[in-house]
Every structure is written in structure tokens, then in C-alpha cells.
N, C-alpha and C positions, 0 to 999 in steps of 0.2 A: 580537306578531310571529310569525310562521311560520304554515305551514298552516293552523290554525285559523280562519285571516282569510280562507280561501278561498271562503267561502259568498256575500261581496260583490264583484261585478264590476268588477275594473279598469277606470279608466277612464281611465290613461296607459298607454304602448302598453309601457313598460320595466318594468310594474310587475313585484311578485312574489311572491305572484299579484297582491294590491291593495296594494303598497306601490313605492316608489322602490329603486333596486337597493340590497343589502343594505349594511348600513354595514361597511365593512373591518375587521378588526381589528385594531391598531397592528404595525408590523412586528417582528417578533420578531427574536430573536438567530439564526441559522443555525447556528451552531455551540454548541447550547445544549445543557448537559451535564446526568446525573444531578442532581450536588449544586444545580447553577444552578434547576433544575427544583421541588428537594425541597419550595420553601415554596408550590408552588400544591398540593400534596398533603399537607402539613402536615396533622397530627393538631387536632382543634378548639383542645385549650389551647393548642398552639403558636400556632393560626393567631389565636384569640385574647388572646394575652399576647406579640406581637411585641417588646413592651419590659416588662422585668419592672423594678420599680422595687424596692429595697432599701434598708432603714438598717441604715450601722451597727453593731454593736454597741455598747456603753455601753465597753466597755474601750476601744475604737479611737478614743474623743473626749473630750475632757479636760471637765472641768464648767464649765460658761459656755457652752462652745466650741458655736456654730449647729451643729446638727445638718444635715449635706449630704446630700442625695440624692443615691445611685450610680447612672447608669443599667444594668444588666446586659443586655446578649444573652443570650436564649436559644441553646440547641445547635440547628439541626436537622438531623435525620438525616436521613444521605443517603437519596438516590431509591431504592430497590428497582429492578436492573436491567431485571424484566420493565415497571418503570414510565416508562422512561424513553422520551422522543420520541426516534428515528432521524429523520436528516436526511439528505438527497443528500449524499454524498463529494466532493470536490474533486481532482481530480487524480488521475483513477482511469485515463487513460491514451486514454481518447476519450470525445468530446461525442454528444449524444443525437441520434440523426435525426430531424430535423423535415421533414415533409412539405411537397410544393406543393400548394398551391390549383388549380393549373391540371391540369383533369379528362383522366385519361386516353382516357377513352371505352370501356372495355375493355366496359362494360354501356351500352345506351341504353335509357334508360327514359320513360312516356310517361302521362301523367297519366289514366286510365281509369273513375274513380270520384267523384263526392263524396256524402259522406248527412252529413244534417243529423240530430242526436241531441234538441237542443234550442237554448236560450238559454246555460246555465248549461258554465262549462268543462269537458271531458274531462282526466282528468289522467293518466289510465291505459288502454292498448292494448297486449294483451300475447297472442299464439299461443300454442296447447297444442302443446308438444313432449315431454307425455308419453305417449304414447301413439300408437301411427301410426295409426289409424284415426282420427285428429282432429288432422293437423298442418295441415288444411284451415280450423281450427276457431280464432275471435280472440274474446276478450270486453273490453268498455269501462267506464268507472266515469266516470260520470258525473252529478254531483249527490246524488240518492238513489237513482238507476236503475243498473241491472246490466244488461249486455244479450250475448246473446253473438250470433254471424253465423259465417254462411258465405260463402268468397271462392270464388264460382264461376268455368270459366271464361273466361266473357265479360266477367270486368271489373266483374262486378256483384256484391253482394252478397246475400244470403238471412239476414234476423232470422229466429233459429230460439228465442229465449226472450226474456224480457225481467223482471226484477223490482225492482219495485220497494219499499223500505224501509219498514217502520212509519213509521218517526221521517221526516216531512219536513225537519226540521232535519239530517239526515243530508247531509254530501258525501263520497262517496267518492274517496281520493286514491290509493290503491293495489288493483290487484288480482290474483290469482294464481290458477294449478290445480293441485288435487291427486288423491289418489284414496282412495276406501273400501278393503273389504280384499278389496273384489270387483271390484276395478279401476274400478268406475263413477268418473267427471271428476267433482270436487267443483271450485265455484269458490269460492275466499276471497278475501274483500275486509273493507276499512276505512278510518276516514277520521277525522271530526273527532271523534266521540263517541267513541273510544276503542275501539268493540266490534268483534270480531272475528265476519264472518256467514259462514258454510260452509253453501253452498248444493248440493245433490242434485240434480244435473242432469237422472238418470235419473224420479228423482220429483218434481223442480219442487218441493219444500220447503225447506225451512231444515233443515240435520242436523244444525249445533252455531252455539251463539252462549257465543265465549269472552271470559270479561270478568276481566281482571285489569290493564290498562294503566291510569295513571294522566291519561293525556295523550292527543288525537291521533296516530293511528298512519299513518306518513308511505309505510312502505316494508314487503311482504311476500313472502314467497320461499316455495316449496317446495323441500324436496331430492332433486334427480334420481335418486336411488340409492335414496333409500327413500319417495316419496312421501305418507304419510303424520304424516313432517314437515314443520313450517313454524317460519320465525322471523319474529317481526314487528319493527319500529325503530320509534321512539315519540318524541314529545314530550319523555315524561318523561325522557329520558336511557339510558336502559333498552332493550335487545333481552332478548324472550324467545321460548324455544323452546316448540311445542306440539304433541301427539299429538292430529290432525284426526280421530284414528279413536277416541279416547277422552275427549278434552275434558280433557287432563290439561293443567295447565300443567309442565313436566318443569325446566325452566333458568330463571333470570333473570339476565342478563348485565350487571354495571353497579355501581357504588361506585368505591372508592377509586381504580382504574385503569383505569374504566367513563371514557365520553363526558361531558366538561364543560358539554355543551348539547345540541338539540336531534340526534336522529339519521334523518338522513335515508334511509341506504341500505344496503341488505345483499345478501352475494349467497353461497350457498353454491360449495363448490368443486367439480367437475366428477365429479375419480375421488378423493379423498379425504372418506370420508362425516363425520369430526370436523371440518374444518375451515368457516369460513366468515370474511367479510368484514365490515367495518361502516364507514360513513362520518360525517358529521355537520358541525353548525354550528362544532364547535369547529377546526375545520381541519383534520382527522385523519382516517385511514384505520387501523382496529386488525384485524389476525386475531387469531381466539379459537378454542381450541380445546377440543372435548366427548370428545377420547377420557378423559383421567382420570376425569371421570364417566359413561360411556356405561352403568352399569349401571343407573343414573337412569332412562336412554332403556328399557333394555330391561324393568327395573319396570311403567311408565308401560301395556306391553300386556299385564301379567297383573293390573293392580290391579281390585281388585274392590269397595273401599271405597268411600264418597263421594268424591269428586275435588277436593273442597277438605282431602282430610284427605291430600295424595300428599302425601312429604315434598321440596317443592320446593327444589331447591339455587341457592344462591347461589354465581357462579363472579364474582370481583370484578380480574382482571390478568389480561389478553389476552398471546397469545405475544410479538406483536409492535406497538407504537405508533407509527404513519411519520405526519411532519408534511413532505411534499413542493408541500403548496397553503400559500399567505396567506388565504387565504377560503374560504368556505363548498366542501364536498365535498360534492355531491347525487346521484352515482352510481357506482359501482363493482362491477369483473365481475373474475372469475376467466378469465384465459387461459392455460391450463396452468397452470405453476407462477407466471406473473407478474402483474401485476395491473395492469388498466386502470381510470383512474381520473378523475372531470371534476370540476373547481370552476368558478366564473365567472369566467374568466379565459381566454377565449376557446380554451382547448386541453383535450386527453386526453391522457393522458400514459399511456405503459405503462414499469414499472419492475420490479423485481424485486426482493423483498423476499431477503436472504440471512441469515439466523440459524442460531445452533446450538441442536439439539434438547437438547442434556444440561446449557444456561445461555439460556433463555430470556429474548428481551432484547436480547442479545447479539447483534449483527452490521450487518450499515449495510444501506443502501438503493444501486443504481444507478440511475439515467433511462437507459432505453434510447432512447422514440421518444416525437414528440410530432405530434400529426395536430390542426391549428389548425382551430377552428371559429367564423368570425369572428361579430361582432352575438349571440354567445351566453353575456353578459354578465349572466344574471339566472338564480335559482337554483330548483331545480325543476325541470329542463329535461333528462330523460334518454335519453339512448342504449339502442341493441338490438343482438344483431349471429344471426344465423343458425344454423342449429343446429353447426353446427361450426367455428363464429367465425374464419370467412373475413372477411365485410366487416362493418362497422358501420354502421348509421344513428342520426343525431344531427339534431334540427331546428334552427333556430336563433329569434330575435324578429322577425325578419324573413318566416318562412312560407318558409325556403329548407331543403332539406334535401343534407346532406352525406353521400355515402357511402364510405367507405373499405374499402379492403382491408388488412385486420389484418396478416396476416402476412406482410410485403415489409416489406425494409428498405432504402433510408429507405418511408418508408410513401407507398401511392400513392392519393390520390384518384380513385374509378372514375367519379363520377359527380355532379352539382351538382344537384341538384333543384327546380323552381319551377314556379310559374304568377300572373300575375297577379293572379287571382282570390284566392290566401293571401296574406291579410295581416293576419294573428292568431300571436302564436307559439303556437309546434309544441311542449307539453309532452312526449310521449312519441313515439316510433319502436316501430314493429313489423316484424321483416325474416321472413320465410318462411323453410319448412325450407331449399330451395336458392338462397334470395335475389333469386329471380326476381320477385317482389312488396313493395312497401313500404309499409309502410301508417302513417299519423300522424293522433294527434290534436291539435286545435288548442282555446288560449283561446275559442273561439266558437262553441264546440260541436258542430265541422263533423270527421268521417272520411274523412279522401284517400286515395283509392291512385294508386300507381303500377303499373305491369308495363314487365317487360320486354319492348323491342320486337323480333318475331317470334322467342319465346320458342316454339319447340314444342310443349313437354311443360306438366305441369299445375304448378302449383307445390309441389306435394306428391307425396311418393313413391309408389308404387302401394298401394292397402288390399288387393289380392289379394297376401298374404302366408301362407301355409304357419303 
């Protein structure tokens, strides 16, 4: 199950990628507490000696007398509060806005493009917004191929590289930008084999190949603030953090209060450089925070040793564990302080996590808003929104793409996206700096855009900048 089976082509239109939609998992308790919690994080002798069996003493049974088995409970100790799952509140005094379906029109948009990549699915389409001299600038991951373009502006596109993997067994499912310590765009990507390739845009070579995931690597990020970090999510359960400019591995994020299955999505936070996001198979959404060890981080650019000898820390209890989906979480983004988040379950939900810094753990969750995205019932399938998370794009299994406008409340759909011709779902959304372009790729290896119609200006700010 999960990504790794991405390299064989669906050949049912719900799959995901090659399988029938995910299987549920039994509906939990909602109101589920520390202690109720404690025995899926049980210590191994606990988890295995659930019933401990005793005799006895010889003084307690008279001679003759059948010796009886006692059954005994174990104790277990309660949840550690930073371990415990937060759930939506009840009766917090108002219901969460959910959006219409029916588009406002405030944008018209108009289908301008298609390029075909190959056979094999695209599962990743993502603009460089670090950098203003390249908010023009989108790369795709698809198969073993990397490829980046230019959205010029007549609606057409410009392949300005393209590379492709030693390993043909390679799919990449994730990709991302970051930069050297000479601002040059590095593109990171990865996928089923587990490695992580940092590619040198300015020299078209390979700059680092980071190998320490156990598993397929689902989801990766750089961080805005200092882009020579990245964290990847993985297969194995596990987010780790890495120094693109030194090939250190610095963090591994994951154990005892780590993800219970596979993780699918991370997203750092906007203006806080310690913070980030994590999603996964287990139904969960956790932030984790690197200030306690940020000196890790700042280690990691004067090491001078071999790079398997940095002393990599283990951080195992995230600040906060919110269980607000039944099923799989496959993406999640930071909106200021609150957090937008999608399972297959046809909606995005933005919530707002509320804890106290000095008891981590500690605090509940609210639903604010929820922007339905119908037919988009299969997992894998993520959202974008703009560089100042005005609207969002989301595609669905259909080939329809849904745009919303983030911050209205209740929230308003701007725009319904289609054509005919899509009819493969829409893995990934790409929205432009002012949103004026949209771009998706699909199961079938095809890159659509959109523009807006009589859109003026270019889709990117001006490069003549001071």
C-alpha cells in the first residue's frame, strides 16, 4: 500500500494511485482521552504482557487445594500530555463556515495550455517563490524525469532543463526549491527509492544525494526563511530535517509521539523559522517544534567532519497531535497561525490549533471553515494556494479544478475549473505569485493551464527590482 505502488498505472479511474480508495479506519472515539489513548503508546512489556498471569503463593493455598490462576492487569501509565490526540470541542459557541459550490466568478479563467510530459503520472507541480527573479519559474516530477519551464506570456510554456534519474526504477512523487549559499535555485526531489537528489540548476549537476530514509519519500519542503533547509515525510514514519548546503542529516522527527503510519505531508510555517507541520496515514495532523534544538541547526554550517559522524538528534513528542479527519491527511499548509488541512473526505477544513507554550499538549482545536471539494475522495491529491494565500487550488478525480478564496468568511468559491478534454485526476495544483495562472498535473501525464481572462499584467511581479 501507499506510494511505492506508484510506478504501475491505474487502471480504475478512483484508484490511488493503483489501488481502490483507501480503506477507512474504524471510527474512533471523539472524545478520546489521555489515559483512553495510553495503551496504543504503551511501552513494548506493557504492550506485550496485556494480561499478566500469576500464582499464588504456597501460603494462600491450603495442600491439596487446585492451584488457580489470577488473571492480573497491568497499570498503564497515563498518555504524556504532549502525546495526547486533540479533538474538535463541542459547544464552543458557533459552527464552522462551510462554503457554496456555486462560483462566484470574481476571476474567469480560460484553459490556455496543455503539454504532454509522457505516459507515466505527474504527481508533483510546484513554482519557485523563492526568489523574484524566478516566480515565472514551475518544475514537475514525473516518473524518473525532472523538468523545470517557463510560463510565458502567451499561455505557452518554455522547457528550460530537464533530468533525468540514473535509476529508471526511480518515480518521483515530490518536488521542491531551494537555494546554495549563493542564492543559486537548487531543485530537490524524491520518490519511491527513498533518496533525496539536489539538483544545481545553475550547473545542471547533481549537488547532493541525501540517503538516510528508510522508506519512500512522499512529501518535501523547503523553509522560506532560510532556504537551505528542507524536511522530507517518508514512508518510514519519520520526517527529517536536512542542510541542502552541507548534506548533514540535522533532526529526525518520529518515535514514541512520531506518526503511526505512513506520512504524507509537511509544510513549514510562514514567519516562525522552528515551527512546522506534519500529516499522514494515521489521521493526524502534529506540529513539531526545532527551537529547543536549533543549535543542531546552526552546528550542522560549521561541521567540518564527515557528515555521517554530525550528532544527529532524535526529537520523539511534537507540541501539538490534532485528530480532526477519520482518514487519511495527504496535505496541509500553514495560514498564519491556522492550519489548512485535506483528507478524502471531500473537504479542507482550516482550524486553529490553540496550546499553551509553558504545557505543551495542552489546549483543544476549533473548526473555523470548511471549503467542500466534491469527487475528491482519493488520497494523494493536493492543494496550492498563491504566494500570499489569498485563493487556493485543489483538483479533484474528475479533471475539475476548484478555486477558492482563503480568506472570506464563510469562504467563497471564485472559480470551478474544467475542460472536457481532463479526464484523469488532478494530483497536484500550482497557483502563481498573484494567482492570475493555474496550473495542474494529471494521472496521465498531461500539464494544464489556466489564465486569467484579460489579465493585463504578467503573472509575476516585475524582475526589474532595485
Amino acid at each position: 500500500m501507499g506510494p511505492t505502488s506508484r510506478n504501475q498505472k491505474s487502471s480504475q479511474k478512483d484508484a490511488a494511485p493503483n489501488e481502490a480508495k483507501p480503506p477507512r479506519y474504524p471510527q474512533r472515539n471523539r472524545s478520546i482521552t489521555a489515559s483512553a489513548s495510553a495503551s496504543a503508546f504503551a511501552s513494548p512489556a506493557v504492550a506485550n504482557s496485556r494480561v499478566a498471569k500469576e500464582r499464588p503463593s504456597s501460603s494462600t493455598a491450603g495442600e491439596g487445594e487446585p492451584q488457580e490462576t489470577v488473571l492480573k492487569l497491568p497499570s498503564i501509565p497515563t498518555l504524556p500530555a504532549w502525546m495526547a490526540k486533540l479533538v474538535p470541542l463541542e459547544g464552543l459557541g458557533c459552527e464552522a463556515a462551510v462554503g457554496s459550490l456555486t462560483p462566484s466568478r470574481e476571476r474567469e479563467y480560460k484553459v490556455t495550455n496543455k503539454h504532454t510530459e509522457g505516459r507515466r503520472p505527474i504527481y508533483a507541480i510546484v513554482f519557485n517563490f523563492l526568489d523574484v527573479r524566478y516566480y515565472d519559474i514551475f518544475a514537475t516530477a514525473c516518473g524518473p524525469r525532472l523538468s523545470t519551464y517557463c510560463c510565458l506570456m502567451n499561455g505557452k510554456f518554455a522547457l528550460l532543463q530537464s533530468y533525468l534519474d540514473d535509476d529508471m526504477n526511480e518515480s518521483f512523487f515530490t518536488v521542491s526549491w531551494a537555494c546554495d549559499i549563493d542564492g543559486n535555485p537548487l531543485l530537490v526531489a524524491a520518490g519511491s527509492t527513498g533518496i533525496i537528489r539536489v539538483i544545481n540548476c545553475a550547473t545542471e549537476k547533481i549537488y547532493k544525494s541525501l540517503v538516510g530514509h528508510g522508506g519512500s519519500v512522499n512529501e518535501i519542503k523547503s523553509q522560506p526563511l532560510n532556504p537551505s533547509l528542507i524536511i522530507s515525510a517518508s514512508k518510514d514514519e519519520s520526517i527529517k530535517l536536512w542542510n541542502v548546503q552541507t548534506g548533514i542529516l540535522i533532526l529526525v522527527f518520529g518515535g514514541v509521539g512520531g506518526h503511526r503510519h505512513e506520512v504524507l505531508g509537511v509544510d513549514f510555517h510562514t514567519s516562525d523559522i522552528y515551527r512546522f507541520l506534519s500529516c499522514g496515514m494515521d489521521n493526524t495532523v502534529r506540529i513539531w517544534s526545532m527551537k529547543e534544538f536549533w543549535e543542531y541547526v546552526e552546528k550542522s554550517y560549521s561541521w567540518t567532519d564527515a557528515t555521517s559522524k554530525f550528532p544527529t538528534k532524535f526529537v520523539q513528542f511534537p507540541v501539538l497531535c490534532a485528530e480532526i479527519h477519520s482518514n487519511y491527511v495527504d496535505c496541509t499548509k500553514w495560514l498564519g497561525d491556522f492550519v489548512l488541512s485535506k483528507s478524502v473526505e471531500n473537504e479542507i477544513l482550516l482550524w486553529e490549533p490553540i496550546t499553551k507554550e509553558e504545557n505543551p499538549g495542552e489546549g483543544h482545536i476549533d473548526v473555523l471553515q470548511k471549503y467542500p471539494v466534491p469527487e475528491c475522495n482519493i488520497w494523494f491529491m493536493k492543494f496550492s494556494c498563491d504566494f500570499h494565500h489569498n485563493q487556493l487550488a485543489i483538483g479533484n478525480r474528475d479533471g475539475k479544478v476548484y478555486v477558492w478564496k482563503v480568506q472570506t468568511s464563510p469562504p467563497v468559491l471564485i472559480a470551478r475549473l474544467n475542460n472536457p478534454q481532463v479526464k484523469s485526476a488532478i494530483r497536484q495544483t500550482a497557483v502563481s505569485f498573484d494567482g492570475s495562472t493555474i496550473l495542474a498535473c494529471t494521472e496521465d501525464g498531461n500539464i494544464w493551464r489556466w489564465d486569467e481572462v484579460d489579465h493585463p499584467t504578467a503573472p509575476v511581479p516585475s524582475k526589474k527590482q532595485k
